[in-house]
C-alpha positions in Angstrom: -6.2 -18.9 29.7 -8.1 -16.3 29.3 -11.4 -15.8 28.1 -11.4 -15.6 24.3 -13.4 -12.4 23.4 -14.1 -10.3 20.5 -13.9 -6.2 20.2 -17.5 -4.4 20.3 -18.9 -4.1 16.4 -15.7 -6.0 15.3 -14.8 -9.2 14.4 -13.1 -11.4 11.1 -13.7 -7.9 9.2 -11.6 -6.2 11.2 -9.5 -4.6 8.6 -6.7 -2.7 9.6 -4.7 -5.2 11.5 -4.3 -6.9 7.9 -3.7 -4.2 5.8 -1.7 -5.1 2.5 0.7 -2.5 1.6 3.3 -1.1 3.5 2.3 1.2 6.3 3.8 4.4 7.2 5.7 4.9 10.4 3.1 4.5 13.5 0.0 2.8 12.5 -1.6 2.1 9.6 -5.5 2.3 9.1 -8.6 0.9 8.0 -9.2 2.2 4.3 -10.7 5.3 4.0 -9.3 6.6 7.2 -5.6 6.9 5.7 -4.2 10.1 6.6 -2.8 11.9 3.3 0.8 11.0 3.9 0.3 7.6 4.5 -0.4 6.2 1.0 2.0 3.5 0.7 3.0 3.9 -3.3 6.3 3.7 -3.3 7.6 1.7 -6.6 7.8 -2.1 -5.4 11.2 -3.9 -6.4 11.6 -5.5 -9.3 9.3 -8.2 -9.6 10.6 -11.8 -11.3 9.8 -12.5 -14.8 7.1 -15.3 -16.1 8.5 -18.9 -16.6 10.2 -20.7 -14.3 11.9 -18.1 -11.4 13.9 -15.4 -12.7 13.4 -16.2 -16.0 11.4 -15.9 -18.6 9.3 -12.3 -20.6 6.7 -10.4 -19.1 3.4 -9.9 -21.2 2.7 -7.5 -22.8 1.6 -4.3 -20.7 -2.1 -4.9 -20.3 -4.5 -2.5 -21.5 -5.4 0.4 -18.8 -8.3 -0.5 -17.2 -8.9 2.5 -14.7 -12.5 3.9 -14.3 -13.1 6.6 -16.9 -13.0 10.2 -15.6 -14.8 13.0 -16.7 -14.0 14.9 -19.8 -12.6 17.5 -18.6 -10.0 16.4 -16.2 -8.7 14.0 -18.9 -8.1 16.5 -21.5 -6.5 18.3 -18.7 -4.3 15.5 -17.6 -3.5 15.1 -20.9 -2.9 18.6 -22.0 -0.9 18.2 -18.6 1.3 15.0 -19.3 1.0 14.7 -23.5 4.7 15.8 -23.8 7.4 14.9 -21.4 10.7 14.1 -21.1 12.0 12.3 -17.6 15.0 13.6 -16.1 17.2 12.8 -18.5 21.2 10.2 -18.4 23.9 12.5 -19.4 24.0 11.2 -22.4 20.6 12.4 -23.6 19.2 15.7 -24.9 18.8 17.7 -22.5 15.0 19.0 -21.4 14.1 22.5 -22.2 15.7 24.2 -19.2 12.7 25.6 -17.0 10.2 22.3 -18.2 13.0 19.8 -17.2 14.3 21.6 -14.0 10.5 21.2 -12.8 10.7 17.9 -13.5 13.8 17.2 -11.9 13.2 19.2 -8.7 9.6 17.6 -8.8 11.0 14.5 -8.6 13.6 15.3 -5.5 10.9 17.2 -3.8 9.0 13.4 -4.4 11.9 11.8 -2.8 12.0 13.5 0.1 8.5 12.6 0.7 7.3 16.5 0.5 4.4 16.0 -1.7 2.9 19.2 -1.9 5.8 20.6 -3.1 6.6 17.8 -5.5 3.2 18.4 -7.1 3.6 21.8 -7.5 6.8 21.8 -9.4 5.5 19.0 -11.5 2.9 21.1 -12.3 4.9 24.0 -14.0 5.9 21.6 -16.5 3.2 21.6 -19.2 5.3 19.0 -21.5 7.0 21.9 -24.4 9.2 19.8 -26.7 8.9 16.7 -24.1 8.8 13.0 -25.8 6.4 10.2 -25.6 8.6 8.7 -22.8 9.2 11.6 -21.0 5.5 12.3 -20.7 5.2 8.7 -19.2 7.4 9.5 -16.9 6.3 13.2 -15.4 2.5 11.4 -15.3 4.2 8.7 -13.7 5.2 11.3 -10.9 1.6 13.0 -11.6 -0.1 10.1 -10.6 2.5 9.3 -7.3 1.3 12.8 -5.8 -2.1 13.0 -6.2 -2.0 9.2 -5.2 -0.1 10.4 -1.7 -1.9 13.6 -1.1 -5.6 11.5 -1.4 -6.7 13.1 -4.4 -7.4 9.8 -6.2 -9.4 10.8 -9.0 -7.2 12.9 -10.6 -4.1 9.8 -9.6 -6.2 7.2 -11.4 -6.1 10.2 -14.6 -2.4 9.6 -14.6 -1.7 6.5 -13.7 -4.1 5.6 -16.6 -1.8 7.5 -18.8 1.6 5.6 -18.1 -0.1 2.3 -18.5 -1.4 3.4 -21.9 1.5 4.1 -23.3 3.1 0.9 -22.4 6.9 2.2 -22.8 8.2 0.5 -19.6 7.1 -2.6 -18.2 8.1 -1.8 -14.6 6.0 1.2 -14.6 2.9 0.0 -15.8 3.3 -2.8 -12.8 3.9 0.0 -10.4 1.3 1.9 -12.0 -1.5 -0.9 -11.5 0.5 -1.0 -7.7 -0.6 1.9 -7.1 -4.1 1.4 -9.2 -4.7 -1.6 -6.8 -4.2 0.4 -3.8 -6.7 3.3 -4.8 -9.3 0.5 -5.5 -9.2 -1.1 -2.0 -9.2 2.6 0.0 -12.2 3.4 -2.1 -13.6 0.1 -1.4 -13.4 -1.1 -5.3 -12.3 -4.4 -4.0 -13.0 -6.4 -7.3 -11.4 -3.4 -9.2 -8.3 -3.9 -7.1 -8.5 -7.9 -7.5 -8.9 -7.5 -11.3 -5.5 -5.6 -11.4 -3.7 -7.4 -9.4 -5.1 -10.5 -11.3 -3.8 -9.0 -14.7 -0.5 -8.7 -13.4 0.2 -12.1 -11.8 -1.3 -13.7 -15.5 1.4 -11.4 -16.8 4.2 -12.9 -14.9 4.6 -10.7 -12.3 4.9 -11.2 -8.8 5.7 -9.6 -5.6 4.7 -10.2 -1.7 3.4 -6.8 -1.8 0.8 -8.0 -4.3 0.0 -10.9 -2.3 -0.7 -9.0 0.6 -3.0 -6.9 -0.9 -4.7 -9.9 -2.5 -4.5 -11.4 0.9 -6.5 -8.2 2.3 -8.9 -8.1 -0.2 -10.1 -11.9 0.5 -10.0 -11.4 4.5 -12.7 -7.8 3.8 -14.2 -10.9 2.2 -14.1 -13.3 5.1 -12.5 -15.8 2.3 -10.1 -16.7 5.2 -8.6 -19.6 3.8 -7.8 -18.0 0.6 -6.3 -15.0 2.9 -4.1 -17.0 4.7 -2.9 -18.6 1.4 -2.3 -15.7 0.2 -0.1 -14.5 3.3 2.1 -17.2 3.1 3.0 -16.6 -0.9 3.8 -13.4 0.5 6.1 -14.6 3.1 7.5 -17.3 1.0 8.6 -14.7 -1.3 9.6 -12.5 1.1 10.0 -14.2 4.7 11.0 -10.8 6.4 7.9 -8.7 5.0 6.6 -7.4 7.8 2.5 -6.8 6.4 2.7 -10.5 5.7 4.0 -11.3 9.3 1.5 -9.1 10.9 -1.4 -9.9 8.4 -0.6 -13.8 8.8 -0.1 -13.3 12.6 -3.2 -11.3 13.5 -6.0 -13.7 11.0 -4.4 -16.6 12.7 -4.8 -15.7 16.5 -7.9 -14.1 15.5 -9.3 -16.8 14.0 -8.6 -19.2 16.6 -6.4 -21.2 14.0 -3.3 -21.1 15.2 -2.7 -18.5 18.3 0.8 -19.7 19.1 2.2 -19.5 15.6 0.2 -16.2 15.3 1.9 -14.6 18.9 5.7 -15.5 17.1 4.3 -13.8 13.8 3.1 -10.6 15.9 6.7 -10.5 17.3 8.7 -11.1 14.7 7.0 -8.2 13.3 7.1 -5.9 16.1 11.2 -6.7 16.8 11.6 -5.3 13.1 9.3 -2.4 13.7 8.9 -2.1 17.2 7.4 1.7 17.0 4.7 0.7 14.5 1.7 0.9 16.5 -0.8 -1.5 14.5 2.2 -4.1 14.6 2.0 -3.4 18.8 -1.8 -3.8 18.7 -1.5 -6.7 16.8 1.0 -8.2 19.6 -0.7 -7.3 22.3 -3.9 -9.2 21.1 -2.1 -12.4 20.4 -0.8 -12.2 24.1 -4.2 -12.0 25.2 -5.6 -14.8 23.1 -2.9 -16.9 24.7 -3.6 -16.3 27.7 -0.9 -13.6 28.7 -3.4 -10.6 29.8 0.0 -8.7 31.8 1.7 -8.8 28.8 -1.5 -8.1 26.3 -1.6 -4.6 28.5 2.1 -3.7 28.0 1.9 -3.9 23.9 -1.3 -2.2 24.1 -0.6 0.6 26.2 2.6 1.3 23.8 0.5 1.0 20.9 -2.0 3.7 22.7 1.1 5.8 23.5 1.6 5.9 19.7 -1.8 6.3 18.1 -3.9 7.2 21.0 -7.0 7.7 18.4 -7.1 4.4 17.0 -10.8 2.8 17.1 -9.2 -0.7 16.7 -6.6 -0.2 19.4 -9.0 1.2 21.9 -11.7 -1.6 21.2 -8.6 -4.0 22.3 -7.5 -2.1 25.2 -11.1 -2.0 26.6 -11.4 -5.7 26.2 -8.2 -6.8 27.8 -8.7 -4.1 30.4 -11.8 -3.4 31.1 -11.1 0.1 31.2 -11.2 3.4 29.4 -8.0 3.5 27.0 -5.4 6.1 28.4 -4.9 9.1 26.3 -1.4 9.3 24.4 2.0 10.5 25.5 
């Protein structure tokens, strides 16, 4: 077996191999190095209701607990969102006809993942004749933009907003989502735990929160509590892929189980076999067990992939002894 070695200046706080939330196409990152269209925000499904399984009431919507922001960009934001109306069922009143075709194309342009554009549209709308809901609703998209284009302060504004108002349930558990996920990119760790914490007392549940829970206690080096939390995730969700890479990687990392970890690191690279942190991830646990030929193979496709990837190069350099190749 091979010799059993650790990357330079990395170690059991080696973050992105265990990142919670789910990662965009190629590779996803250690916080704070997140390209912009990587943010992972997406509204989770619908999470099961307190009581026993699929039954039960939520809480109540918990207060908003985001930082403050400065004056100024809150009367902004709220100048921005304070009168909305969210694309409406036919059955409704319709929108005043510019303010809700912003709105509607805002959300499209959303959809299609072309956030600059989204943003803009939403922006036209300055909430005329929009309701209380409605408002929720286009600061809902607010806060999803600014969230996915990196600008987080004025995406914790918004996301604020639709929690306050506490008209939908769902949204405010996106909303805190999403809340959660700023915290841990800007390294607000017990911010991030505190809202996610809120939200399982509230009754809801998801693997996606368990993941990020699960990430917040390995930048901890809590790995025990890590692992636990990796295997809620998967026992909610036994084909999420961030748990079977997160779980895979702490255990062949950690030396606590490398053969369990190995089938982890597979099962989540047959499911996304071009994500490059799930190859990474792979190749390691081949090379902790031993399999240095194979070790190279995932690595040099993870390389291919992201070719400027600190983590992937530290591996490749210990499994190799060589300079990582530059990218296809």
């Amino acid at each position: 077996m091979a010799e059993k070695k650790t990357p330079p200046d990395k170690g059991p706080g080696r973050e992105a191999q265990v990142y919670p939330l789910e990662e965009r196409d190629g590779v996803h990152r250690i916080p704070g190095e997140f390209s912009p269209e990587s943010a992972p925000v997406s509204p989770p499904p619908v999470p099961p209701l307190a009581g026993k399984p699929g039954t039960g009431k939520p809480g109540p919507a918990p207060a908003a607990t985001a930082p403050a922001a400065n004056a100024a960009s809150a009367k902004a934001a709220s100048a921005k969102a304070g009168s909305a109306k969210a694309p409406g069922r036919a059955s409704e009143p319709l929108l005043p006809a510019a303010e809700g075709g912003w709105l509607r194309e805002g959300i499209r342009l959303f959809r299609m993942k072309r956030y600059d554009m989204a943003l803009k549209e939403l922006s036209r709308a300055d909430g005329t004749g929009f309701s209380v809901e409605d408002n929720a609703e286009l600061a809902y998209y607010l806060g999803l933009c600014h969230t996915k284009l990196g600008n987080y302060e004025e995406a914790l504004i918004y996301l604020d907003q639709v929690i306050t108002t506490g008209q939908n349930v769902l949204r405010s558990y996106q909303c805190r989502m999403a809340l959660s996920y700023i915290y841990v990119i800007t390294r607000k760790g017990k911010m991030a735990e505190f809202e996610l914490t809120r939200l399982r007392k509230s009754g809801f549940e998801s693997a996606q929160l368990y993941t990020t829970l699960a990430y917040i206690a390995w930048t901890r080096k809590n790995v025990k509590e890590a692992l636990d939390f990796y295997e809620q995730a998967l026992g909610m969700d036994e084909n999420n892929t961030t748990a079977m890479n997160g779980l895979g990687y702490i255990l062949v990392e950690t030396d606590t189980d490398i053969s369990r970890g190995l089938k982890l690191c597979r099962r989540a690279v047959d499911r996304k076999p071009q994500n490059a942190a799930y190859l990474d991830s792979l190749g390691w646990a081949c090379f902790k067990n031993g399999d240095v030929l194979s070790a190279r193979t995932w690595l040099r496709r993870a390389i291919d992939l992201a070719s400027g990837e600190r983590e992937i190069q530290d591996h490749w350099r210990v499994v190799t002894g060589e300079e990582p190749p530059r990218g296809r």
